[in-house]
Structure formats: structure tokens, C-alpha cells
N, C-alpha and C positions, 0 to 999 in steps of 0.2 A: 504494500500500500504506500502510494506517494504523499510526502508531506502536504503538496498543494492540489486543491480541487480543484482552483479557478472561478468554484462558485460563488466565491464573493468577490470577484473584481469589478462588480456594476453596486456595488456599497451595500450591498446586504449581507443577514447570514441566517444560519437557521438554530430558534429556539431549541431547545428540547421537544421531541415531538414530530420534528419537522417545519414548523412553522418559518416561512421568512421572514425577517423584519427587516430595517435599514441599520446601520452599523451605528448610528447616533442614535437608535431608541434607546429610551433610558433603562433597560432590562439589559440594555450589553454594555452600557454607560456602568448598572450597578454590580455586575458580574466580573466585570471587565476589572473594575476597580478590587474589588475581591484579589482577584489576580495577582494584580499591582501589590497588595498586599503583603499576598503569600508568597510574593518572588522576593520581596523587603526582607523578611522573615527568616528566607532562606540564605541571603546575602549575610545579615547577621549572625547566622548558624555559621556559615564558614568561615566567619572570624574565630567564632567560639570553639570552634574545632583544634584553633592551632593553640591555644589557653588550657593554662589546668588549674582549677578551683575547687571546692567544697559545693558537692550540688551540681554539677556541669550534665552529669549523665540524667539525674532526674528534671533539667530543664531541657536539656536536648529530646528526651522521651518528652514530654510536656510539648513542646515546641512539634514535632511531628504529628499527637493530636490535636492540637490545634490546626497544622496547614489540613490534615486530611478537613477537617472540619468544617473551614473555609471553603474547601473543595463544596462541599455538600454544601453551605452557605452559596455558593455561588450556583452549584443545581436550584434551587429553590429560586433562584432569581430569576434561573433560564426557564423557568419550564411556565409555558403561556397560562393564564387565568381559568380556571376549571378546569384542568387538566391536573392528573394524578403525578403529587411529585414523589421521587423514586429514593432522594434520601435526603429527610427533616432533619432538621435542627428541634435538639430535644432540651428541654430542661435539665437536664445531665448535663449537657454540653455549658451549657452557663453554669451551675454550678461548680464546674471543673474548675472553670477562668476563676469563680469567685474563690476557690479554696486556694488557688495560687495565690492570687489578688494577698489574701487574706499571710498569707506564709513567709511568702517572701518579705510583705511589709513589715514583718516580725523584725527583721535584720534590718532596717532601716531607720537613719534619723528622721524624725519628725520633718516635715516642708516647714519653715517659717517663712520662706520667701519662694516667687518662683525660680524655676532654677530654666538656666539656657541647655536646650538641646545641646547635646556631644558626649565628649567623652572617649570611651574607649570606641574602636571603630563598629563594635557591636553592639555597643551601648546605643551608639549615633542611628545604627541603621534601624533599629527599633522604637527609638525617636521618630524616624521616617516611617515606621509601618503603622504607625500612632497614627500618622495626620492621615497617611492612607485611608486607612482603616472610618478614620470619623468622615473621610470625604466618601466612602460606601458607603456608611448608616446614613448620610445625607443624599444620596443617591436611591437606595433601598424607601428614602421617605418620599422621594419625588414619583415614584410608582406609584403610590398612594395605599387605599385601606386592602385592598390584594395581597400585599406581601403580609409574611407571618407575619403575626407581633413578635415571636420569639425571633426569628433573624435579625429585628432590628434590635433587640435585648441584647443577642448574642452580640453585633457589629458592636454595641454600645460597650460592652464589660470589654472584649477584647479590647477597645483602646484605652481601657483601664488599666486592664492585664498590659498592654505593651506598653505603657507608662514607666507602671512598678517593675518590669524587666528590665527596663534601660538601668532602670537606678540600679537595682537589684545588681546586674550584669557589673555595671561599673563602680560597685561598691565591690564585688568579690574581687576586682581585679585591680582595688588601688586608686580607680580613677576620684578625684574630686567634682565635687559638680559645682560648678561654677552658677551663683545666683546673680538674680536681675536686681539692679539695684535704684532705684527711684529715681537717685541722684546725677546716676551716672550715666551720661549720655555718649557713648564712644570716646 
């Protein structure tokens, strides 16, 4: 089987199902960004690959559930309105994020201030699957009352979850997180 069809060289493509849409409907706008996400996600995984930490194997496990997860987050977006989709997003699946959420903040100092995206380069790119990530649950919302409520919970906690990861990430590895400070303008 060849990489390219061709079937979308006139700007469409096809939902789940079959269905054609245009490349700009907002169902491949919020898939699409899903995507974008899970590719972030995995750019940060192979920073963390070449690191060794406390916890490394139980966030790279973590981290795998999650993209599959997004996977299936991003099914649910493809598959056209009334139509049977093939793998939910469950309540399970947010719970997961939340018990992370919840774990990792154990090890972390309090925010008093915001802090500037960066850090370690996997800290950074998890920072990036952050904004990804809220710009799909804003995508996810532009579809309107169709889409699960739990996919947009799910989008929601993950950029919670990729918040407390970045910290998390670049706390086991040393980094300082650098805060924004009122006063100080460049």
C-alpha cells in the first residue's frame, strides 16, 4: 500500500466512515490539532529518553497512554454526527490525567508567580503540547454540542496534565523555572 492516494489533492478528505469533507472543516481542524499534539508529546519523549531520573519509566509508560489516547480523542472527532464511534474517550481516561495531575504535583513547589515556558528541552516541548493541546479543546468546542462532553474534559485535564509535566520533567532534571515578573519588562 502506497503512502499517497491522491484523494485529497482537490482539499478534501474522508471522515471516518467514509464521509468527504474539505481539509478546513473544523472536525480535521480539531483532529488534526490532536495530532499536532501527540507529535509534541513524542518530541519531548525523545529528549527524555536520552535522561535518567526517579520516575522516567513510569512517565514514559504514562506518556504512551496518553498518545494512544489522543489517538482515540482524535477518532471521536473524525467520525461524522450519528454515526457509531469505534473508540471513546472514557472516564478512566481523565481520571488517569487526574491521578498524574495529582502525583507529580506532590514533588513540586507551590506556583507563587507565573512561570515562563522552557527549561529543559522536554520540559519546553511539553510546554508546546500545552498550548497544542488547549488550541484542540478550542477546536473540539467550535464543532459545537456533537462532540463528547468527555473529549472536551479529556482535551481540558491533558493541558493540565502537560502543565504539571513540564514542571515535573524539569524539576527531576535540575532545571529552574524561570518566573514572570511584573516589573520586569525585557
Amino acid at each position: 500500500m502506497k503512502i499517497y492516494t491522491k484523494t485529497g489533492d482537490k482539499g478534501t478528505t474522508s471522515l471516518v466512515y467514509g464521509q468527504r469533507v474539505s481539509k478546513s472543516d473544523m472536525r480535521v481542524e480539531a483532529y488534526g490539532t490532536c495530532d499536532e499534539a501527540n507529535s509534541m508529546i513524542g518530541l519531548a519523549l525523545s529528549y527524555v529518553k536520552k535522561e535518567y531520573f526517579e520516575g522516567k519509566e513510569e512517565l514514559e509508560n504514562a506518556f504512551h497512554r496518553i498518545q494512544t489516547a489522543l489517538f482515540h480523542v482524535g477518532a471521536e472527532l473524525a467520525t461524522p454526527s450519528g454515526k457509531e464511534v469505534k473508540w471513546k474517550v472514557e472516564e478512566g481516561d481523565i481520571s488517569f490525567l487526574e491521578g498524574l495531575i495529582d502525583k507529580w504535583e506532590e514533588s513540586l513547589e507551590p506556583l507563587k508567580n507565573f512561570i515562563l515556558p522552557g527549561g529543559h528541552p522536554a520540559g519546553a516541548a511539553l510546554h508546546t503540547a500545552r498550548t497544542i493541546a488547549r488550541r484542540a479543546e478550542r477546536n473540539a468546542v467550535a464543532i459545537g454540542e456533537e462532540v463528547n462532553p468527555l473529549v472536551l474534559s479529556y482535551l481540558n485535564r491533558l493541558s493540565d496534565l502537560l502543565f504539571v509535566a513540564a514542571r515535573y520533567i524539569n524539576g527531576q532534571l535540575g532545571e529552574i523555572e524561570e518566573t514572570l515578573h511584573a516589573d520586569r519588562r525585557g
